[in-house]
N, C-alpha and C positions, 0 to 999 in steps of 0.2 A: 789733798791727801790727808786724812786721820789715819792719828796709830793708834791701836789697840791700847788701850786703857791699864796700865801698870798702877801694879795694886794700890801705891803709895796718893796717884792722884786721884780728884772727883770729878775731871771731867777726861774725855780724850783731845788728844793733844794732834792742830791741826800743825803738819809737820811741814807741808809746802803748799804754796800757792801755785796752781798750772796757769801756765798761758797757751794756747792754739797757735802754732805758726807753720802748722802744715797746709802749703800749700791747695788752694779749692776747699778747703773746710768751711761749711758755713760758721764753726767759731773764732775762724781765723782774727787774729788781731795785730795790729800795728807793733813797731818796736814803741813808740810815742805811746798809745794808748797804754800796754803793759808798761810802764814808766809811770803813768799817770794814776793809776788802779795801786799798784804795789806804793805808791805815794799815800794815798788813801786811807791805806791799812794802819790803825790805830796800834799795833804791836806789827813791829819787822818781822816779816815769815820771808824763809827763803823760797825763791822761785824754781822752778820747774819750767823749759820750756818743751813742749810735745809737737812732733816733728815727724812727716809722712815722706821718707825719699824726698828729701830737700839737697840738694848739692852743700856737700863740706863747707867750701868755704862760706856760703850763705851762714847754715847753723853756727859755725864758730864767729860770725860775724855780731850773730846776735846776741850770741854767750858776752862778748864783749860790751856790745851798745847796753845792753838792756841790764847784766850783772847778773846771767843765772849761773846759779848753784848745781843745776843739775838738767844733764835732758833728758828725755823720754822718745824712743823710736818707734815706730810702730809703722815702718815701712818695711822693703824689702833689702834694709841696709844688711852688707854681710860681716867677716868679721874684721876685713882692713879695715872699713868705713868705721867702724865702732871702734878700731884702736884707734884709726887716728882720731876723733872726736874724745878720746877717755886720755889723752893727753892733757887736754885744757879743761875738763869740767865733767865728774860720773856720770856713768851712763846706766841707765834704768832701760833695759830690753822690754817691752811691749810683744806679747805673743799668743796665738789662738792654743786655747788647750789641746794641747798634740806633743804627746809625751816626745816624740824622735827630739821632735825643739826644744823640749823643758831638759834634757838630759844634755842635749847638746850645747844651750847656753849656759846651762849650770855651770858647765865647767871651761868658759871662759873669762879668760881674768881679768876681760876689760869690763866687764858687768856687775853693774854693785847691786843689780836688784832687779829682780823676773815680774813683770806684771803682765798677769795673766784676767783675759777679758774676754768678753762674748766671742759670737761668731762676726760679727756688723759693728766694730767700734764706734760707737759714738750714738746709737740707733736705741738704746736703752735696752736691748735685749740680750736677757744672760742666758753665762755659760749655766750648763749641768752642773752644778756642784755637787753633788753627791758622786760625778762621773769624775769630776775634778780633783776631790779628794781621795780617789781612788789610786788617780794617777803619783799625784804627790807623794803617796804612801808608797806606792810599787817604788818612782825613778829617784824619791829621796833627794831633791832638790840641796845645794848645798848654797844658793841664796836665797835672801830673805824675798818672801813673796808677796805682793800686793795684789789685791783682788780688785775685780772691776768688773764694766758690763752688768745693765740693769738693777744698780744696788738704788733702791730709795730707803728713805725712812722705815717704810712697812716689811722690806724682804732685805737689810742688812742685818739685820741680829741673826735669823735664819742662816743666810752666807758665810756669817762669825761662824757658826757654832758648828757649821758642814766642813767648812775647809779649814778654819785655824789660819788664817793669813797674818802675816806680820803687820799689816797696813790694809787701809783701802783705797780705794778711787772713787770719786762720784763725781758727775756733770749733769748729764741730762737727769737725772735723778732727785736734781733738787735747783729745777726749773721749772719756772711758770711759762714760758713759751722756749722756742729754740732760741738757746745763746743767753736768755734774760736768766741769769741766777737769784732764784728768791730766798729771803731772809730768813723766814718763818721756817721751810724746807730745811735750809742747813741748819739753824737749832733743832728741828726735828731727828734729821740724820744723826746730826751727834748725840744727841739725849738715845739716841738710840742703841749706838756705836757703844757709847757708858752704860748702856745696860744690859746687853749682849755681853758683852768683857764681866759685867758682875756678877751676873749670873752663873758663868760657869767658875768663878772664882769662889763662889757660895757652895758649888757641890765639892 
């Protein structure tokens, strides 16, 4: 996940690392493996772990082995499921752009943050953004929003500047095959992310 680019820095700022632990995802990964990756990582970023209707105690099982910071749902959890996981570590709602749902998780308080993403999560095809930020402005979300769904390099400045996200999301987006994340990609994305953000900071 990158945030949006605050005036004071020159780069944007990667704010978590995701791991896949949903269930049949081809990105799916090990608690070991995520252990071994966030080991890796030359500066500590906190984890994210992203989770499709996984059983409770499973997710909290991981929140513990592995040390995340935060989860990401993107099942058909409802809003027990999400209180009791937002007892042990925030929860980031994952949701198809459909104003009933952005209106409806806005305003519960076990959700720290609305990510909103294509129709096929994981498939690199985005939302409407122009239909997205339409929505945003009608239901006036009162969390902070992360974008996702088909962001690369070439069509995140464009996503910045349609919806105004608080954050973004990218996977398939800055991959050389499915699952392989390539290097070159993610400095593309960011340099991109940092130019989007300054641009509209120039006008």
């Amino acid at each position: 996940m990158i945030s949006r680019r605050p005036r004071q820095q020159s780069q944007p700022v990667p704010m978590r690392l995701g791991f896949v632990f949903a269930n049949g995802s081809p990105r799916q990964v090990s608690c070991d493996r995520a252990e071994e990756i966030a080991l890796e990582m030359s500066v500590p970023v906190p984890i994210v772990g992203v989770f499709r209707d996984n059983p409770r105690d499973q997710v909290l099982e991981v929140c513990q082995t592995v040390g995340l910071t935060m989860v990401q749902l993107h099942g058909r959890e409802d809003p027990a499921y999400v209180a009791e996981i937002a007892l042990d570590v925030p929860v980031i709602r994952a949701l198809p752009t459909d104003p009933e749902q952005v209106a409806c998780w806005s305003s519960n308080p076990d959700v720290e943050y609305l990510l909103l993403d294509g129709p096929n999560p994981g498939s690199g095809e985005p939302c409407d953004w122009p239909g997205l930020a339409t929505i945003l402005g009608d239901v006036k979300p009162t969390k902070p929003i992360i974008l996702a769904g088909g962001l690369t390099p070439d069509t995140v400045g464009t996503a910045i500047k349609t919806v105004q996200p608080f954050a973004v999301d990218v996977s398939s987006g800055v991959e050389s095959s499915r699952g392989k994340k390539e290097a070159g990609l993610i400095g593309a994305f960011c340099r991109a992310v940092a130019q989007a953000d300054l641009s509209q900071h120039d006008h």
